[in-house]
C-alpha positions, 0 to 999 in steps of 0.5 A: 500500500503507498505510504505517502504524507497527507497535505497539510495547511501552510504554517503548522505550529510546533507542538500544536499544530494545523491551527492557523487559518482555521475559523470557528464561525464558517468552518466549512466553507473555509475547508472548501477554499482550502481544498482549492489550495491544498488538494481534494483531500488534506489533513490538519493536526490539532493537538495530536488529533487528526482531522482529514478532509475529502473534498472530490467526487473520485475520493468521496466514491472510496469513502462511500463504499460501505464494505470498507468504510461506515458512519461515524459519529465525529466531534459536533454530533458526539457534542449532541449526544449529551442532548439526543444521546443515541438518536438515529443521527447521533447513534454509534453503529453498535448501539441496539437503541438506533437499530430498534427505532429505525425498525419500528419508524421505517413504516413511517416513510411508507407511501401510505403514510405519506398519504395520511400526512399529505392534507395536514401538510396541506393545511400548514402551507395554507397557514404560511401563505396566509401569515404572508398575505397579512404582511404590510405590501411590499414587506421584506419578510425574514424567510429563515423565520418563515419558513422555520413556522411551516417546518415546525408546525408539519413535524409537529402535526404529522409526526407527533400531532402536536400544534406550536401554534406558529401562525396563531396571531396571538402566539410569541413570533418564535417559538423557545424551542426553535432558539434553543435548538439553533444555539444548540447547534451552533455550540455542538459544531463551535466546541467541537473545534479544538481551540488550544489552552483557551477554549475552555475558558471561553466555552464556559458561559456558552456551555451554561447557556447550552444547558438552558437550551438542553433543557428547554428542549427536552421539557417541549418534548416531554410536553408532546409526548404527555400530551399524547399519552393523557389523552389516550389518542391514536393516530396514524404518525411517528409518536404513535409507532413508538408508543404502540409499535407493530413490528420490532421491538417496544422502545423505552421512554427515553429512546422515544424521547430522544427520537422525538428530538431527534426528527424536531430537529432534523425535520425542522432545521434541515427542511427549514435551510433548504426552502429558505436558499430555494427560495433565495435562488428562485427570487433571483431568477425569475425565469426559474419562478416563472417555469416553475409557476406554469408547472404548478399551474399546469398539475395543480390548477386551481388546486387544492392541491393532491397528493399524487400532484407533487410528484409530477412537479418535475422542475419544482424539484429539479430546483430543490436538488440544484438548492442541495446541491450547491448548498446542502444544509448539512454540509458533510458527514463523518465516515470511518475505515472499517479496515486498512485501506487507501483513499487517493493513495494515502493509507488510513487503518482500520478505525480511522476517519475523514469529514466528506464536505459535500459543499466540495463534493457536490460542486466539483468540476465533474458538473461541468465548468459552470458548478458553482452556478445555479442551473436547476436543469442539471438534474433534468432526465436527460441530463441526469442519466448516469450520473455517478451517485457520490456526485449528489449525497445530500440526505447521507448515504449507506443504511444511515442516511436520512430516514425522512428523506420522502416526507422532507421532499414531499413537504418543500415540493408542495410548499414551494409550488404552493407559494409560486403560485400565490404569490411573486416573490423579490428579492431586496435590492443589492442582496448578496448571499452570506450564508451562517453554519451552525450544524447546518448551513443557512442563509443570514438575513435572507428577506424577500417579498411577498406579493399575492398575485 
């Protein structure tokens, strides 16, 4: 096996290593200039802590083999743990727990129960357009707020029938639960990187406030699940798979609690950044907003809209995919030899691991010369036929990747069609997207307007 050094960033510390360059608040898209500098793959080393990077679709279809490599849980996920603990995200591979929910909620993602959550997603996108409606005319409305009501309200009403009464007018703008999750996320990735002598005295306040918001979460979630069990109710959704499964075995309270939190967050973050950078790009480009108007106009008409609608809304999500393709909201995942092998010609040994930035991956010259640019008609059928998987891996891959994949895709879909028929959106003028990491990516301080057609 070639024995080769792995590159490193310039100016490597004596002692301490790979720390200059490095940035806390945008990680990732700093890793995605520094692979342009350093190679697809390169290495910083930390205090005697290794951390590895691939950044191109060649090396990402090795680490992507699953005989020989496997999830990991790496530093920002094991900093959720004390949260979600060993939720199906969060979960080592040899944890029964994950094995034992995934068996019991994969009915959940059935076509059959995508059907029953269809008219309640329904229902929550009419709410949305009418807070929209109710803005002042011509206000640039904070999307990332918007957006995270739909989201929350649908993960809330078909996975756990419970309401945060987002768009009740008499409701607080934002609900605790989704502040406390973002600083949740937020401080998982930052402690996550090392920061040498002075990180713990600077994380000190920033960890008290994370367990403020641990809390925070856990008591909204308690608070769903009692509020289910005292009433006695059965319903077709997540919570009541879990509380009365009928297949697999019965999960413990605090299993059930800690996949509740688990898709809390997940459905509701993930879906949230996604719609919020579709949206970015379809308000500036307006002949993408059009297409996508006439092919709303076209399935749905007059609507209301069916569930066998959104999967003929064939461009609606082309764009969705080109969003995730250039700004995927989780922007990477850890993987970990299973055995000794070799990626790009550096050897690895059985248990060691590497970071695959799909912001690198998925923009990679294979795409064409024009990658870094927004063109939903990549994903057309005619030129998407056979295109390598480890190009687009958006949701994860191997038997852990994203076990909502569908419900997220069929809620953006029928939201976003929705929304592009009622009303034309615009972006404020002179915007430039910046875009914020917490675990996730998502862009700050996004408004757009509203205007009912």
């Amino acid at each position: 096996m070639t024995k080769s050094t792995i590159p490193h960033p310039p100016h490597r510390v004596p002692l301490i290593g790979d720390v200059l360059g490095m940035n806390r608040e945008i990680p990732n898209q700093n890793t995605l200039v520094r692979f342009s500098e350093l190679g697809p793959i390169y290495r910083r080393s930390i205090m005697g802590t290794d951390l590895t990077f691939v950044g191109s679709a060649e090396l990402a279809a090795q680490v992507f083999d699953d005989a020989v490599w496997e999830k990991y849980v790496g530093r920002p996920l094991e900093r959720l743990r004390p949260l979600v603990a060993d939720g199906l995200f969060t979960a080592y591979n040899w944890e029964s727990n994950w094995s034992k929910a995934h068996e019991v909620l994969v009915p959940g993602f059935t076509k059959d129960a995508m059907i029953s959550y269809h008219a309640t997603m329904v229902e929550v996108v009419d709410a949305l357009c009418k807070d929209l409606e109710s803005q002042p005319p011509g206000a640039y409305v904070p999307v990332v707020e918007e957006m995270g009501k739909l989201t929350l309200e649908v993960i809330g009403r078909c996975g756990f029938g419970y309401s945060f009464d987002s768009f009740d007018a008499d409701a607080d703008a934002e609900h605790p639960f989704v502040a406390a999750m973002s600083r949740s996320l937020t401080h998982a990735q930052k402690s996550a990187i090392p920061l040498p002598f002075i990180g713990k005295l600077l994380g000190r306040k920033a960890e008290q406030q994370n367990q403020i918001d641990h809390q925070v979460l856990v008591d909204t979630v308690d608070e769903v699940i009692a509020s289910r069990q005292q009433s006695g109710e059965r319903r077709a959704d997540l919570l009541d798979r879990m509380l009365y499964p009928e297949i697999g075995q019965g999960l413990d309270p605090e299993n059930i609690r800690n996949q509740v939190l688990t898709f809390m967050v997940a459905g509701h973050e993930t879906s949230v950044n996604a719609l919020s950078f579709a949206l970015h790009f379809i308000a500036q480009n307006p002949a993408v907003a059009a297409r996508m108007r006439a092919e709303a106009e076209e399935v749905i008409g007059a609507g209301p809209v069916q569930y066998e609608d959104v999967p003929r809304l064939r461009y609606t999500r082309q764009v969705i995919n080109e969003a995730l393709r250039l700004w995927p909201t989780a922007p990477g995942f850890f993987r970990a030899a299973k055995q000794d092998t070799e990626v790009g010609g550096h050897s690895f040994s059985a248990g060691e691991w590497v970071f695959v930035l799909l912001l690198a991956v998925q923009r990679d010259p294979a795409w064409g010369d024009d990658a870094d640019q927004f063109n939903p008609d990549r994903f057309a059928p005619e030129n998407n036929r056979g295109r390598p998987a480890e190009l687009f891996k958006p949701f994860g891959t191997g038997i852990r990747s994203c076990i909502g994949r569908q419900f997220a895709l069929h809620e953006m879909t029928l939201a976003l069609a929705t929304l592009l028929l009622r009303f034309d959106v615009t972006p404020e003028p002179e915007y430039e997207l910046v875009v914020e990491e917490t675990l996730t990516l998502r862009p700050k301080g996004l408004q757009l307007a509203f205007t009912r057609r």
